[in-house]
PyMOL Python script that loads the backbone (N, CA, C, O; Angstrom):
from pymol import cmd

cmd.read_pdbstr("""\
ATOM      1  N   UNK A   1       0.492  10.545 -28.466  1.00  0.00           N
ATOM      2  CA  UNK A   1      -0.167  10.953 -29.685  1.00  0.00           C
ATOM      3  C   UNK A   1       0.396  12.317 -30.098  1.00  0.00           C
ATOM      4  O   UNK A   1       0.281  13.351 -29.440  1.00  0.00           O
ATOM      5  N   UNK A   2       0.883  12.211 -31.020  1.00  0.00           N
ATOM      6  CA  UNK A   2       1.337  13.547 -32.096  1.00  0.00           C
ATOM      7  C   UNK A   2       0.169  14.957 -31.846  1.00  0.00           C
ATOM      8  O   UNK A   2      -1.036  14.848 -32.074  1.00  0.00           O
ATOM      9  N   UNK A   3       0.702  15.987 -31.440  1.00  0.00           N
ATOM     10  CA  UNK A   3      -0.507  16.859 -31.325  1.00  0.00           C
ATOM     11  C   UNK A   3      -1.050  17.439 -32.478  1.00  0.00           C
ATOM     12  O   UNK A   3      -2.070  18.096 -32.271  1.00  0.00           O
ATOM     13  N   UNK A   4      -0.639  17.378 -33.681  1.00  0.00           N
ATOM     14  CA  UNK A   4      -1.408  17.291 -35.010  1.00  0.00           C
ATOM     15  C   UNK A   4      -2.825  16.446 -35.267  1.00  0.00           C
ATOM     16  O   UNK A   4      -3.818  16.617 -35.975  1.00  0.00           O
ATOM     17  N   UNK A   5      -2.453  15.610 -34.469  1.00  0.00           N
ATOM     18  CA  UNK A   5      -3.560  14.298 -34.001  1.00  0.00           C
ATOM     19  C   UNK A   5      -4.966  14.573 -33.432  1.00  0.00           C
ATOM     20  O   UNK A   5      -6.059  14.168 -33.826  1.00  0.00           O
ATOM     21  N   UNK A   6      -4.532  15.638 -32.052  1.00  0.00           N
ATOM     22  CA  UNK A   6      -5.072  15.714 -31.461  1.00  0.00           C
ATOM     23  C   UNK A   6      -6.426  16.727 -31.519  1.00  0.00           C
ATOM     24  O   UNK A   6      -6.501  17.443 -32.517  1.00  0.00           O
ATOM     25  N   UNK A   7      -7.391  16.818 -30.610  1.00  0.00           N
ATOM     26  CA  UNK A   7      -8.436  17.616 -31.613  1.00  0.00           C
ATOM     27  C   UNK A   7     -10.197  17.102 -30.190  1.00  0.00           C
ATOM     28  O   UNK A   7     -10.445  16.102 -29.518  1.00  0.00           O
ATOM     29  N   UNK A   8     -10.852  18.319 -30.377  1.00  0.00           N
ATOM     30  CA  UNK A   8     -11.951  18.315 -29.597  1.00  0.00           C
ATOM     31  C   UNK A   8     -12.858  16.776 -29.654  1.00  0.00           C
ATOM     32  O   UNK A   8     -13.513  16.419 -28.675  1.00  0.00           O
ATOM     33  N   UNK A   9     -12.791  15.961 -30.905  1.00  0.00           N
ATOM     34  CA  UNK A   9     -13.186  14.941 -30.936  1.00  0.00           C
ATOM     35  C   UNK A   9     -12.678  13.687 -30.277  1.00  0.00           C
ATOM     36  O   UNK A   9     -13.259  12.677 -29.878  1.00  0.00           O
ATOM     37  N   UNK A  10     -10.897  14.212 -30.289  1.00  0.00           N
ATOM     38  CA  UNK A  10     -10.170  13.019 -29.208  1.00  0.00           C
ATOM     39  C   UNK A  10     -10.588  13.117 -28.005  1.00  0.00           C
ATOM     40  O   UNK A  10     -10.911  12.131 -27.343  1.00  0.00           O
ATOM     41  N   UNK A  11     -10.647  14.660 -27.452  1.00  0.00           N
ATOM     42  CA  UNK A  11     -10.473  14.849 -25.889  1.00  0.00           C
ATOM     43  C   UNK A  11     -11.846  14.199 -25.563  1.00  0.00           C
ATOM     44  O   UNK A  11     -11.936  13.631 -24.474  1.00  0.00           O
ATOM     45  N   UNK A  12     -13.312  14.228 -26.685  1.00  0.00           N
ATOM     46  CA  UNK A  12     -14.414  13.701 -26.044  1.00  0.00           C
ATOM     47  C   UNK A  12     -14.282  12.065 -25.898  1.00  0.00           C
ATOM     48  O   UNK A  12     -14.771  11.525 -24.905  1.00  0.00           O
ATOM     49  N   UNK A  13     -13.680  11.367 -26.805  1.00  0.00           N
ATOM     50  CA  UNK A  13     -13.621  10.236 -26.897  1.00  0.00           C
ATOM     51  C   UNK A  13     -12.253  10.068 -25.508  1.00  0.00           C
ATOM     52  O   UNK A  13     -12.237   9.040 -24.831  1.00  0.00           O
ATOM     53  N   UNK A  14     -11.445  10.944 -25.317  1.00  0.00           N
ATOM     54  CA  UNK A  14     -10.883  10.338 -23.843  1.00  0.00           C
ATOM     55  C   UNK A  14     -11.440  10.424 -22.381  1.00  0.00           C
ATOM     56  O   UNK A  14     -11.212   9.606 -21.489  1.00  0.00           O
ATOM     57  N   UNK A  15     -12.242  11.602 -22.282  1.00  0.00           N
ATOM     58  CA  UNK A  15     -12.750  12.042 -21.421  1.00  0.00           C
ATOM     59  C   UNK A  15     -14.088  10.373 -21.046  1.00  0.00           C
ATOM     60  O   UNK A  15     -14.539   9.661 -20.150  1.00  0.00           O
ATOM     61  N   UNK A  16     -14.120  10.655 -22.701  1.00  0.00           N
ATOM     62  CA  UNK A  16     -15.467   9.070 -21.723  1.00  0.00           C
ATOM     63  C   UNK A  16     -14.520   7.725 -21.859  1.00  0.00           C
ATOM     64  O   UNK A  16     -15.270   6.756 -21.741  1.00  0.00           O
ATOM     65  N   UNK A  17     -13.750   7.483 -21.974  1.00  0.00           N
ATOM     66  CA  UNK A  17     -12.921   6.291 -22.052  1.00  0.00           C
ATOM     67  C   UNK A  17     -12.338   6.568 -20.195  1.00  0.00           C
ATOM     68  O   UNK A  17     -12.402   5.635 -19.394  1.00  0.00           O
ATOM     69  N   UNK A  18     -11.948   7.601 -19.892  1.00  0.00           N
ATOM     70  CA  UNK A  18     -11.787   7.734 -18.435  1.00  0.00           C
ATOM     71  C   UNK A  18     -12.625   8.236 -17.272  1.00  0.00           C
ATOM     72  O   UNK A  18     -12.051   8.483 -16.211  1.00  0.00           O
ATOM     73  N   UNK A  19     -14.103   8.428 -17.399  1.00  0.00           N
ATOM     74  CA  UNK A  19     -14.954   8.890 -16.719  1.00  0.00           C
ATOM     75  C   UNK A  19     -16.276   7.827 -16.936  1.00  0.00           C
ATOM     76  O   UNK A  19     -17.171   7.503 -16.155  1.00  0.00           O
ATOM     77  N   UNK A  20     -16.043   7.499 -18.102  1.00  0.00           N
ATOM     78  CA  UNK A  20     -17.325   6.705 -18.674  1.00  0.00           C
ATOM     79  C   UNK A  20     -18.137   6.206 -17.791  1.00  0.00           C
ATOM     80  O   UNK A  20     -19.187   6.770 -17.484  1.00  0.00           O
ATOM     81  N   UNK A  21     -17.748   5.106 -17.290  1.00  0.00           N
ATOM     82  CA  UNK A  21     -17.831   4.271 -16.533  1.00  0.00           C
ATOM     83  C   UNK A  21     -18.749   4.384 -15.080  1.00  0.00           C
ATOM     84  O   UNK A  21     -19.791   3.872 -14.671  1.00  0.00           O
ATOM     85  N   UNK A  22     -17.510   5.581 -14.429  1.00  0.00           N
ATOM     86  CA  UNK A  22     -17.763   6.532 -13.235  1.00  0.00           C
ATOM     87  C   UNK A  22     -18.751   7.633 -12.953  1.00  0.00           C
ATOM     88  O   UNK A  22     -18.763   8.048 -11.794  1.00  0.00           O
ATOM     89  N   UNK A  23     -19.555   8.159 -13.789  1.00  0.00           N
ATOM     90  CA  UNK A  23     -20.436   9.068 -13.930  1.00  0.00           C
ATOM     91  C   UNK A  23     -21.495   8.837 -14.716  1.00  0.00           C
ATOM     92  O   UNK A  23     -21.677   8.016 -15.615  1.00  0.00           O
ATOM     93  N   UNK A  24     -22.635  10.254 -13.931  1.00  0.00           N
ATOM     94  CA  UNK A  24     -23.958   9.713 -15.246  1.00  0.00           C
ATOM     95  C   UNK A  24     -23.698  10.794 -16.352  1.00  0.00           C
ATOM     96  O   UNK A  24     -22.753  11.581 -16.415  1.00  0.00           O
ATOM     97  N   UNK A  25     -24.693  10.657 -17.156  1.00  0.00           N
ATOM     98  CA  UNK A  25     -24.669  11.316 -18.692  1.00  0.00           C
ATOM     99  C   UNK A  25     -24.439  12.995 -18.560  1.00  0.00           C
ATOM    100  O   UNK A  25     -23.570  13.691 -19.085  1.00  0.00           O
ATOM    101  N   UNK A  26     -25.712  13.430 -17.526  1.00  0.00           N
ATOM    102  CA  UNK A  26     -25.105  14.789 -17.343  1.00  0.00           C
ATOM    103  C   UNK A  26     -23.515  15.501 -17.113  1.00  0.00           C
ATOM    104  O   UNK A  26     -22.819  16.353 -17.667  1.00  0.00           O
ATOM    105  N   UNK A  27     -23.440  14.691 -16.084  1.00  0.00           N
ATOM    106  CA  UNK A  27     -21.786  14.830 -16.115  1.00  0.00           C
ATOM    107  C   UNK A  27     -20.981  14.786 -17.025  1.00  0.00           C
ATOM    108  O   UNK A  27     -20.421  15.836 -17.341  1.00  0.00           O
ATOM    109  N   UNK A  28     -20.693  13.640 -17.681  1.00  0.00           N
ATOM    110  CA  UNK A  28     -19.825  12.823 -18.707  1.00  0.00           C
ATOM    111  C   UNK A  28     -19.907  14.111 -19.469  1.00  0.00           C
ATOM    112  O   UNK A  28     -18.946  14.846 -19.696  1.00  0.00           O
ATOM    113  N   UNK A  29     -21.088  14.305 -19.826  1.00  0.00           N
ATOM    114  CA  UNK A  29     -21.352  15.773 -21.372  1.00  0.00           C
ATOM    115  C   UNK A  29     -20.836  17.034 -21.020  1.00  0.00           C
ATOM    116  O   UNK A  29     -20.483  17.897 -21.824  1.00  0.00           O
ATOM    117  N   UNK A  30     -20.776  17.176 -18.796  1.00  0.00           N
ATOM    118  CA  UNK A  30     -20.062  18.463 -18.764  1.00  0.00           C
ATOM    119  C   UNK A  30     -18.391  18.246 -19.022  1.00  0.00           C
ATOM    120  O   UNK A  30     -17.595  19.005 -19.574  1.00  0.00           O
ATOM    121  N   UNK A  31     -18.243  17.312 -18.589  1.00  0.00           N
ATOM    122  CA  UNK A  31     -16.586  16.825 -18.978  1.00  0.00           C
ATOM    123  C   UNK A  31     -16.414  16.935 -20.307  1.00  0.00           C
ATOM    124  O   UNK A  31     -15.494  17.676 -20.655  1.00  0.00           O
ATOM    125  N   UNK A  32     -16.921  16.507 -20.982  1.00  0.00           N
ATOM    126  CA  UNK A  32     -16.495  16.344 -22.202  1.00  0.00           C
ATOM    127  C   UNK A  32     -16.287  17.896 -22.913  1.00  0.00           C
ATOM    128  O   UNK A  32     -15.296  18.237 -23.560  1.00  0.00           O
ATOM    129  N   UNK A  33     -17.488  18.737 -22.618  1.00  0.00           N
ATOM    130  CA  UNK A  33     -17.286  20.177 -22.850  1.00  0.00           C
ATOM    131  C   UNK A  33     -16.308  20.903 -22.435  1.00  0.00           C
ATOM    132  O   UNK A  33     -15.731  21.689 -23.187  1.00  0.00           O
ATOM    133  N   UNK A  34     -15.941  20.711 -20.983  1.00  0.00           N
ATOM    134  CA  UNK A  34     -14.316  21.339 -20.673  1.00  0.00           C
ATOM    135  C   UNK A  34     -13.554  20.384 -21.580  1.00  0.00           C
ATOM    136  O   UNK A  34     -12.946  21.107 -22.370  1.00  0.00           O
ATOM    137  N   UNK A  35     -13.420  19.723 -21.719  1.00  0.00           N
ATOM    138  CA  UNK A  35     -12.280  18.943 -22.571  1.00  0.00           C
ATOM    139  C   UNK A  35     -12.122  19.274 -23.730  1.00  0.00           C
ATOM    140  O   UNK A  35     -11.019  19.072 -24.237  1.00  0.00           O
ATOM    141  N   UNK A  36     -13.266  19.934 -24.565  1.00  0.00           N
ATOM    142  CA  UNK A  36     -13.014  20.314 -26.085  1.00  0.00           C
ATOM    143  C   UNK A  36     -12.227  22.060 -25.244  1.00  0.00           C
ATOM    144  O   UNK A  36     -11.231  22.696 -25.591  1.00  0.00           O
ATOM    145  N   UNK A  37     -13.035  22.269 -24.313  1.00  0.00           N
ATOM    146  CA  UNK A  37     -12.895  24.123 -24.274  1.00  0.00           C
ATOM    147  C   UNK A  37     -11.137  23.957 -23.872  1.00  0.00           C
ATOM    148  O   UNK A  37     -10.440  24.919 -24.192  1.00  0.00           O
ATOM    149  N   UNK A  38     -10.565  22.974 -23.308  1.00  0.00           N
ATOM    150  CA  UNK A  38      -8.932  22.853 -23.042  1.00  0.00           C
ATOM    151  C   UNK A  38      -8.320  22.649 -23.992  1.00  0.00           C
ATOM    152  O   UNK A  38      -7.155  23.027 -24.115  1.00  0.00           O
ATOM    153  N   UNK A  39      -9.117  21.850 -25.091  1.00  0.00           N
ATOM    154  CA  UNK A  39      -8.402  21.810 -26.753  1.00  0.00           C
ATOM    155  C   UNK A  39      -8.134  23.129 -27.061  1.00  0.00           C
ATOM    156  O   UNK A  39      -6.991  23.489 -27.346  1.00  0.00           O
ATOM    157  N   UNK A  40      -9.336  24.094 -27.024  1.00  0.00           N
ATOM    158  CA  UNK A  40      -9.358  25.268 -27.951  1.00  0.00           C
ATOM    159  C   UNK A  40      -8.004  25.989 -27.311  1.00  0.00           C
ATOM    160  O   UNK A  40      -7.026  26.320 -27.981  1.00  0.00           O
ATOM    161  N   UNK A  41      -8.171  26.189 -25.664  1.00  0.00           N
ATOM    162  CA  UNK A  41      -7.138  26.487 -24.978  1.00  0.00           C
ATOM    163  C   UNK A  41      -6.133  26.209 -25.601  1.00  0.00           C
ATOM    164  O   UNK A  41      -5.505  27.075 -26.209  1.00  0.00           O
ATOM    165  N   UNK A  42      -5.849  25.192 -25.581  1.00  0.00           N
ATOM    166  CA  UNK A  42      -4.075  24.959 -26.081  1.00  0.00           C
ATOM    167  C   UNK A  42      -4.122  25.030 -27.173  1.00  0.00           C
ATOM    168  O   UNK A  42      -2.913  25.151 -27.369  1.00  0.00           O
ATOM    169  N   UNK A  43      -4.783  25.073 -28.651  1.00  0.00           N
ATOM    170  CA  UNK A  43      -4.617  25.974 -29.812  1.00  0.00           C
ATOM    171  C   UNK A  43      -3.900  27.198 -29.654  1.00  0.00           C
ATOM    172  O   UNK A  43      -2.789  27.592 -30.012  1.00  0.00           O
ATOM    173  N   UNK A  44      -5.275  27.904 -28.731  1.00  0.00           N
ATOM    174  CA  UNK A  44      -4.878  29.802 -28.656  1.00  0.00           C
ATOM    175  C   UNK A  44      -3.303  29.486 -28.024  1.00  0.00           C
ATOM    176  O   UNK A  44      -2.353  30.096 -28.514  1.00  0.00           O
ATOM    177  N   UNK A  45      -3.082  28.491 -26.901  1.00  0.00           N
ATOM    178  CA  UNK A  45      -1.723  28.840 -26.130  1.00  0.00           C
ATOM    179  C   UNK A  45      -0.596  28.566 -27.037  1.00  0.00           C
ATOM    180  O   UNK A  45       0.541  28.971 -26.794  1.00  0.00           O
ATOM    181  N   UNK A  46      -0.815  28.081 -27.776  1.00  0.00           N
ATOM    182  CA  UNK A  46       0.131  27.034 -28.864  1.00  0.00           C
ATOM    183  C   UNK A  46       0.496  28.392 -30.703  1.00  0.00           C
ATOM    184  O   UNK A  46       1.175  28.243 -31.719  1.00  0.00           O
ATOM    185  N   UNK A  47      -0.309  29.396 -30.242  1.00  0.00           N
ATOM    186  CA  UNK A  47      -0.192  30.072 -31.608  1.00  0.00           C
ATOM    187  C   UNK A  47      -0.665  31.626 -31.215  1.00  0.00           C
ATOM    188  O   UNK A  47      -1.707  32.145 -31.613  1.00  0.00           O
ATOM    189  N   UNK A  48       0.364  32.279 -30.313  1.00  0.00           N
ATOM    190  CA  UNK A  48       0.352  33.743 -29.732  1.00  0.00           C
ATOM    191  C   UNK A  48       0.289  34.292 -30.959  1.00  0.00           C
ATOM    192  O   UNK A  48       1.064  33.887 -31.825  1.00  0.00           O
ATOM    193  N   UNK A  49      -0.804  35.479 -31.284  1.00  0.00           N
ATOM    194  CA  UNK A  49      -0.538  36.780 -32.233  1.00  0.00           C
ATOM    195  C   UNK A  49       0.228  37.723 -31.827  1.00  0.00           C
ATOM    196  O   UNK A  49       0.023  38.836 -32.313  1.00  0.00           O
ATOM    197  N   UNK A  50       1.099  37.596 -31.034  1.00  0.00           N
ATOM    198  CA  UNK A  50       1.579  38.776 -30.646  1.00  0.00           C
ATOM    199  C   UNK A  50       3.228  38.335 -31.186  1.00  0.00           C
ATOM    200  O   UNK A  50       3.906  37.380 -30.807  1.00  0.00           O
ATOM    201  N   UNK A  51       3.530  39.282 -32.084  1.00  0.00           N
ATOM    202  CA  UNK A  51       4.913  38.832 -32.592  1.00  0.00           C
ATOM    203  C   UNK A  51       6.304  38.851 -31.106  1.00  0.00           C
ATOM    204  O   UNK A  51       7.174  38.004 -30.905  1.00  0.00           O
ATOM    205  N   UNK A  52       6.130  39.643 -30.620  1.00  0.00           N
ATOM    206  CA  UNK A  52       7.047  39.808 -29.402  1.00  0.00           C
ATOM    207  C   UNK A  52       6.705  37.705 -28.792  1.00  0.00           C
ATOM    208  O   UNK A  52       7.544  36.838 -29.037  1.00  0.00           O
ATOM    209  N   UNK A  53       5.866  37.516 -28.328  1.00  0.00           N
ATOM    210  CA  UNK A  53       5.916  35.969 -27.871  1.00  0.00           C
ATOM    211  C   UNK A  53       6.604  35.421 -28.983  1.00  0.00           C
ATOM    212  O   UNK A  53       7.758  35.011 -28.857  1.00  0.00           O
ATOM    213  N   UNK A  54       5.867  35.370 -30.283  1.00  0.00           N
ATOM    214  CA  UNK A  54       6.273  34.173 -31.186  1.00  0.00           C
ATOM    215  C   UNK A  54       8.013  34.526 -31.714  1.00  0.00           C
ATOM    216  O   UNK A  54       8.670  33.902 -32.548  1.00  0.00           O
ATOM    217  N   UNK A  55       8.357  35.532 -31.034  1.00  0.00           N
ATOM    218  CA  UNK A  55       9.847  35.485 -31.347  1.00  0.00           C
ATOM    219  C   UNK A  55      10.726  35.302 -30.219  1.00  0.00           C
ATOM    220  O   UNK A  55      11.927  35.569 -30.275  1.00  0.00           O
ATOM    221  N   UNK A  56      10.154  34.857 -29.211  1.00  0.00           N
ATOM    222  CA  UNK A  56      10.746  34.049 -27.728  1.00  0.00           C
ATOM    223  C   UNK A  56      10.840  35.413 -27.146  1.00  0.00           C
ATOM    224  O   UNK A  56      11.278  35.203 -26.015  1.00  0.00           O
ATOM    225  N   UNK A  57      10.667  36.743 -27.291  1.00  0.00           N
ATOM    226  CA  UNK A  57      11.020  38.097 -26.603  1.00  0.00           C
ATOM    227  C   UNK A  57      10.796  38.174 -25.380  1.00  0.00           C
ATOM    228  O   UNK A  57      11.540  38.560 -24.479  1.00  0.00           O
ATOM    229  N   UNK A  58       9.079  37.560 -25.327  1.00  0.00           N
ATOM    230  CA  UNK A  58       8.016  37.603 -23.970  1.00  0.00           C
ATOM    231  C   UNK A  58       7.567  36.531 -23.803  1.00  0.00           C
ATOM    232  O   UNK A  58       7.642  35.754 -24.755  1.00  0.00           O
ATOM    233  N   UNK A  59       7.193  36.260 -23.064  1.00  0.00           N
ATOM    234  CA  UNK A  59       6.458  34.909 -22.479  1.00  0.00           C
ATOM    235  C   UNK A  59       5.386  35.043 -22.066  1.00  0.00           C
ATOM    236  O   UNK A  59       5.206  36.000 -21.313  1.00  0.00           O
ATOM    237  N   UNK A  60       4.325  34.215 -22.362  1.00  0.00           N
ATOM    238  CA  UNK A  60       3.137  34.559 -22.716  1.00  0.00           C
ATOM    239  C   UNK A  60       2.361  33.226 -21.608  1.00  0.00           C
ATOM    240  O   UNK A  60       2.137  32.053 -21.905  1.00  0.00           O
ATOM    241  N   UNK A  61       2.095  33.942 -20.308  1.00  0.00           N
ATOM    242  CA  UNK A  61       1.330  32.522 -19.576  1.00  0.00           C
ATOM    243  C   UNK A  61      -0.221  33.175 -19.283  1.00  0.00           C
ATOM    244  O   UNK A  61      -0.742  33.014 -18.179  1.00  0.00           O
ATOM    245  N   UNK A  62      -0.865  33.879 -20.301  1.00  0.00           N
ATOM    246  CA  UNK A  62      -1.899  34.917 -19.866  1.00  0.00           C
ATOM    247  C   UNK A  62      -3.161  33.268 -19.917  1.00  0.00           C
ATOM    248  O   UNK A  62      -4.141  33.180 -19.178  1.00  0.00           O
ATOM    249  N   UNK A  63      -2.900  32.573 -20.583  1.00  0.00           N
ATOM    250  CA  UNK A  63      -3.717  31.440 -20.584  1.00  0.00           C
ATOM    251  C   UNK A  63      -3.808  30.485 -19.308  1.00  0.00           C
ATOM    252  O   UNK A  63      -4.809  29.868 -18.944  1.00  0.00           O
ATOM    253  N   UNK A  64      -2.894  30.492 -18.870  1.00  0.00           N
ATOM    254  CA  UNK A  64      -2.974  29.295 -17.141  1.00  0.00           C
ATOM    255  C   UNK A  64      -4.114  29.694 -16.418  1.00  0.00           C
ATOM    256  O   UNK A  64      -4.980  28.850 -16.188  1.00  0.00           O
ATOM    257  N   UNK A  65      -4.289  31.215 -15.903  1.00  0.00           N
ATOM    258  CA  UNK A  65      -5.502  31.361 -15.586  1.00  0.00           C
ATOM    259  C   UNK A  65      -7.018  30.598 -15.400  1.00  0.00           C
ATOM    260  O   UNK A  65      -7.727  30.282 -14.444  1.00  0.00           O
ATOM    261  N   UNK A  66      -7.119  30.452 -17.458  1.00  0.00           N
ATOM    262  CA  UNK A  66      -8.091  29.617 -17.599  1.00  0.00           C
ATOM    263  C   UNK A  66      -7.847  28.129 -17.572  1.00  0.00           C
ATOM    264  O   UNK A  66      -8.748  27.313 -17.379  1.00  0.00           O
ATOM    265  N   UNK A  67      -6.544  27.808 -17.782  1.00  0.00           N
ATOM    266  CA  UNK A  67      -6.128  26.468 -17.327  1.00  0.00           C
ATOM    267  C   UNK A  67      -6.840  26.000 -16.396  1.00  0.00           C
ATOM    268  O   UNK A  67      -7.807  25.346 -16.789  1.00  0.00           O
ATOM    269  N   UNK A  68      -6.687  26.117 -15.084  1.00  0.00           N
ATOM    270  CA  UNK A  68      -6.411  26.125 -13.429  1.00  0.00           C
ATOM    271  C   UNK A  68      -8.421  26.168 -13.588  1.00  0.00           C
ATOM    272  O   UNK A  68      -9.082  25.210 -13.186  1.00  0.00           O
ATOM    273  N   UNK A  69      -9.054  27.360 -14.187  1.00  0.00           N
ATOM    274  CA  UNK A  69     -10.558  27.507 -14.045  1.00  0.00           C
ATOM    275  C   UNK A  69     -11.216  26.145 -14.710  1.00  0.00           C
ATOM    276  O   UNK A  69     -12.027  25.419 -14.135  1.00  0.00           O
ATOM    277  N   UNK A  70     -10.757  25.976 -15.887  1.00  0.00           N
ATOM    278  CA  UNK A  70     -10.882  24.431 -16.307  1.00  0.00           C
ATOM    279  C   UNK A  70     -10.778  23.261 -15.356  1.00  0.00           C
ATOM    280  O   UNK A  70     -11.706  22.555 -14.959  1.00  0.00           O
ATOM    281  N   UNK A  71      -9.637  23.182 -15.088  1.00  0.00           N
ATOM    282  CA  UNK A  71      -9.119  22.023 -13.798  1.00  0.00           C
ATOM    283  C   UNK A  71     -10.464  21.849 -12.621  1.00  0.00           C
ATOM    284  O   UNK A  71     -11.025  20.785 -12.360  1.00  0.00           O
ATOM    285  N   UNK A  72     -10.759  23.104 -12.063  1.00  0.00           N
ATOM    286  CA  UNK A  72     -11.137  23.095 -10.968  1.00  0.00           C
ATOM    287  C   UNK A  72     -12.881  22.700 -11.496  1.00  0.00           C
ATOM    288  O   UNK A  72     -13.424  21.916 -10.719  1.00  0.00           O
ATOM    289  N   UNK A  73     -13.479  23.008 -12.307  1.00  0.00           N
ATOM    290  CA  UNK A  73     -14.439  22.794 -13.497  1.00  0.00           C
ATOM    291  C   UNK A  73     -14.993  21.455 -12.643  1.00  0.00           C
ATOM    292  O   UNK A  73     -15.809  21.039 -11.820  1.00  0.00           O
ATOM    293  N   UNK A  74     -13.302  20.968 -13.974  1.00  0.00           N
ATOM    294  CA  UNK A  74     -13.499  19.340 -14.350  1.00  0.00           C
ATOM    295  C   UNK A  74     -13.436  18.535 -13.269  1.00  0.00           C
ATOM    296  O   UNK A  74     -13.865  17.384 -13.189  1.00  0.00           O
ATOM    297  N   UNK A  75     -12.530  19.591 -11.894  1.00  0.00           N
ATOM    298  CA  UNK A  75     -12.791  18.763 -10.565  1.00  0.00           C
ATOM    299  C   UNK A  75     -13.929  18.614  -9.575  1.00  0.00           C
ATOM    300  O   UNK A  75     -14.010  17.787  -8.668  1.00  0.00           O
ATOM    301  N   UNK A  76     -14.829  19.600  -9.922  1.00  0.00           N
ATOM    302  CA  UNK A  76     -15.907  19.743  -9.288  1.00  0.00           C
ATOM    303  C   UNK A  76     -16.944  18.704  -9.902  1.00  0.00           C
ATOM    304  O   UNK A  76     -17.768  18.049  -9.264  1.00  0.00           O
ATOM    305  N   UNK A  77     -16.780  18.696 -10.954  1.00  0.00           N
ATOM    306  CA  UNK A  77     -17.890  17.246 -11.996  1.00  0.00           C
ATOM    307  C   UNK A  77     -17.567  15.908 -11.417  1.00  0.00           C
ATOM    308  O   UNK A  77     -18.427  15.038 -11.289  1.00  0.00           O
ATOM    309  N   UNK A  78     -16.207  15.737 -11.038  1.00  0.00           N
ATOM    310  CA  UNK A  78     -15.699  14.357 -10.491  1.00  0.00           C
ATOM    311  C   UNK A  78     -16.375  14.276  -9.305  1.00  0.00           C
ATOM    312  O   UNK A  78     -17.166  13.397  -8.964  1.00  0.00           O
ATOM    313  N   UNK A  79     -15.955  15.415  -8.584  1.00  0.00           N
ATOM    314  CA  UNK A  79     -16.246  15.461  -6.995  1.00  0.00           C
ATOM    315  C   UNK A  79     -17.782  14.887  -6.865  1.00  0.00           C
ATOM    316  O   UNK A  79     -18.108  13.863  -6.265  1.00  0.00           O
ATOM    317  N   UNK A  80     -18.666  15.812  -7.589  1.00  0.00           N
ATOM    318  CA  UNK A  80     -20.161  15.660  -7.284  1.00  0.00           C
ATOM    319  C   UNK A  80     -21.032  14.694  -7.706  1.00  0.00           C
ATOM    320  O   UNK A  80     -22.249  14.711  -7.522  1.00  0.00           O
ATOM    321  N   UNK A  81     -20.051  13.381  -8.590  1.00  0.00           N
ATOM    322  CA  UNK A  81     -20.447  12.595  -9.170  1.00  0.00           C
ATOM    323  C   UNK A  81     -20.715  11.522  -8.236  1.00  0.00           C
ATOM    324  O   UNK A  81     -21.190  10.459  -8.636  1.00  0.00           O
TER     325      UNK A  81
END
""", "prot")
cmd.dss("prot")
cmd.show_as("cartoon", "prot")
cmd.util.cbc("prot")
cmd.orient("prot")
């Protein structure tokens, strides 16, 4: 899917197309919330204000951080399910 496409409403509709099933409602709704908050993520990662990044100068991984805090999130919802 084209990431123009893509958008907090897809990630909820994938998140329950791959968890659906496997979890109860509480869960599913915390998944689905990291899943929009990883959208917003890759917006901000996808469109640095800082002209030095957006002109390839610097490299900008100040976002993985919250990547990785997400991940571990969304792994703990699986786990306890």
């Amino acid at each position: 899917m084209p990431a123009q496409q893509w958008g907090p409403e897809h990630a909820h509709e994938v998140t329950r197309k791959l968890f659906g099933a496997l979890v109860d409602a509480p869960t599913l709704a915390r998944l689905q919330k990291i899943a929009h908050e990883a959208v917003l993520l890759g917006y901000r990662a996808a469109t640095p204000l800082d002209l030095e990044v957006v002109m390839g100068v610097k490299k900008d991984y100040s976002w993985v951080p919250e990547l990785q805090a997400l991940k571990e999130r969304a792994s703990e919802c699986v786990a306890n399910s």
